[in-house]
N, C-alpha and C positions, 0 to 999 in steps of 0.2 A: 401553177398559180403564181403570181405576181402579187408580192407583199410589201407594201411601202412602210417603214418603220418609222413612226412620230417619232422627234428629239424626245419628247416626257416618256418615252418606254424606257430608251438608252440614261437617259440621268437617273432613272427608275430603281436602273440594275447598276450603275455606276457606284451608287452613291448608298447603294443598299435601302432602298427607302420601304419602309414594310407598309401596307401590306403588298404593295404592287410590283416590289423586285422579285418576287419569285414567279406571277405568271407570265415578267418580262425576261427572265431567263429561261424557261422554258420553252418560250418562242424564239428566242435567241438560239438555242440550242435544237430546237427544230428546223431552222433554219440554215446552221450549219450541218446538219446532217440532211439536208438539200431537201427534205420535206415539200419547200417550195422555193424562190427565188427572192432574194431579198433585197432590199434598195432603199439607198438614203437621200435625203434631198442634199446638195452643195452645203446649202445653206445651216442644213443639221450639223453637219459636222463642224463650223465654228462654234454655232451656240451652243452644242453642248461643250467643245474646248473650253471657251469663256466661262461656262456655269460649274461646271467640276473640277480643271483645275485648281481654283484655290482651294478645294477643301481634299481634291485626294493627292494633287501636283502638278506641274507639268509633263513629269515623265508618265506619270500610271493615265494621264488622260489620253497622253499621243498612243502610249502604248495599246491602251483601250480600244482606239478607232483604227490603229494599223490591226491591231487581231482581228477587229471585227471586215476589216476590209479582204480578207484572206477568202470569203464567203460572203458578203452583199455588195453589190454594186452602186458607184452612184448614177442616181437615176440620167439621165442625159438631158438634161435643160439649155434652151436659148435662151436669147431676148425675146423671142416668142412665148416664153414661158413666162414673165414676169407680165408678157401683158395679157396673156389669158387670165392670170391670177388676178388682175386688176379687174378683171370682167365679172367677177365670179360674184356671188351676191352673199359671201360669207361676211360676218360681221371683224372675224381678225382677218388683217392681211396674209399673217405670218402661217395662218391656216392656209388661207389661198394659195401660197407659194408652195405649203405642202401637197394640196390639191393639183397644181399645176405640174409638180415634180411626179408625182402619181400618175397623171396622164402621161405624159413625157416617157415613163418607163411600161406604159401599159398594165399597172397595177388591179388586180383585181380587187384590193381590199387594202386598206390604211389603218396600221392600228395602233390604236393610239388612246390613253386613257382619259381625253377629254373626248370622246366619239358626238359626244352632245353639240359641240360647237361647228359640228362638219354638218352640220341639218341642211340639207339643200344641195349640197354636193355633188355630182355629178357621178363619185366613185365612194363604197361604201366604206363606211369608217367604225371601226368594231376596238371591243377592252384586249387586250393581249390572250386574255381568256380563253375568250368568244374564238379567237383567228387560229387556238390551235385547235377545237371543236372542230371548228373547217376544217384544218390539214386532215383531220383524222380520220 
């Protein structure tokens, strides 16, 4: 199984944010123990750089996504991917680009703790919760 990781899982557990850092490290940690296959879009990886940096640093956030890079992939996006995501009838962009990085890597499941904003979506979008119920 093919699991796409929303940025708001990763700043989730980054930033210890309760109550959702802990069932985003347990998917984190399913994950590494290859559970299933894990994948970030391009584009997650600056914004969460951007959003965590100033509050844990520059080093603990680089540090953060090389660890995490040891065991998920990034997805493999074109320019084909930015305009699939323009096609998509999500109300954020920045969802659609997540959506389109999901297709790109052949994602079974996107998970991600705004799952509500992916209504229509093409690939199912579930709480960090919810996605290790599946692994299981």
């Amino acid at each position: 199984m093919n699991v796409l990781i929303d940025t708001d899982v990763l700043i989730d557990l980054a930033l210890g944010r309760t109550p959702h850092d802990e069932p985003a490290a347990h998917l984190v940690d399913a994950l590494e123990r290859r559970r299933a296959s894990g994948f970030l879009a391009w584009h997650s990886a600056s914004n969460f750089y951007y959003l965590v940096a100033p509050k844990r640093g520059n080093d603990a956030a680089r540090a953060f996504l090389l660890d995490l890079a040891q065991f998920v992939e990034i997805a493999p996006t074109t320019t084909e991917s930015i305009r699939q995501a323009g096609r998509l009838k999500l109300r954020d962009f920045e969802d659609a680009m997540q959506v389109a990085a999901a297709m790109a890597c052949g994602a079974d499941l996107i998970a991600t703790r705004n799952h509500r904003d992916y209504a229509g979506a093409p690939i199912r979008a579930a709480a960090p919760g919810e996605v290790l119920k599946i692994l299981t």
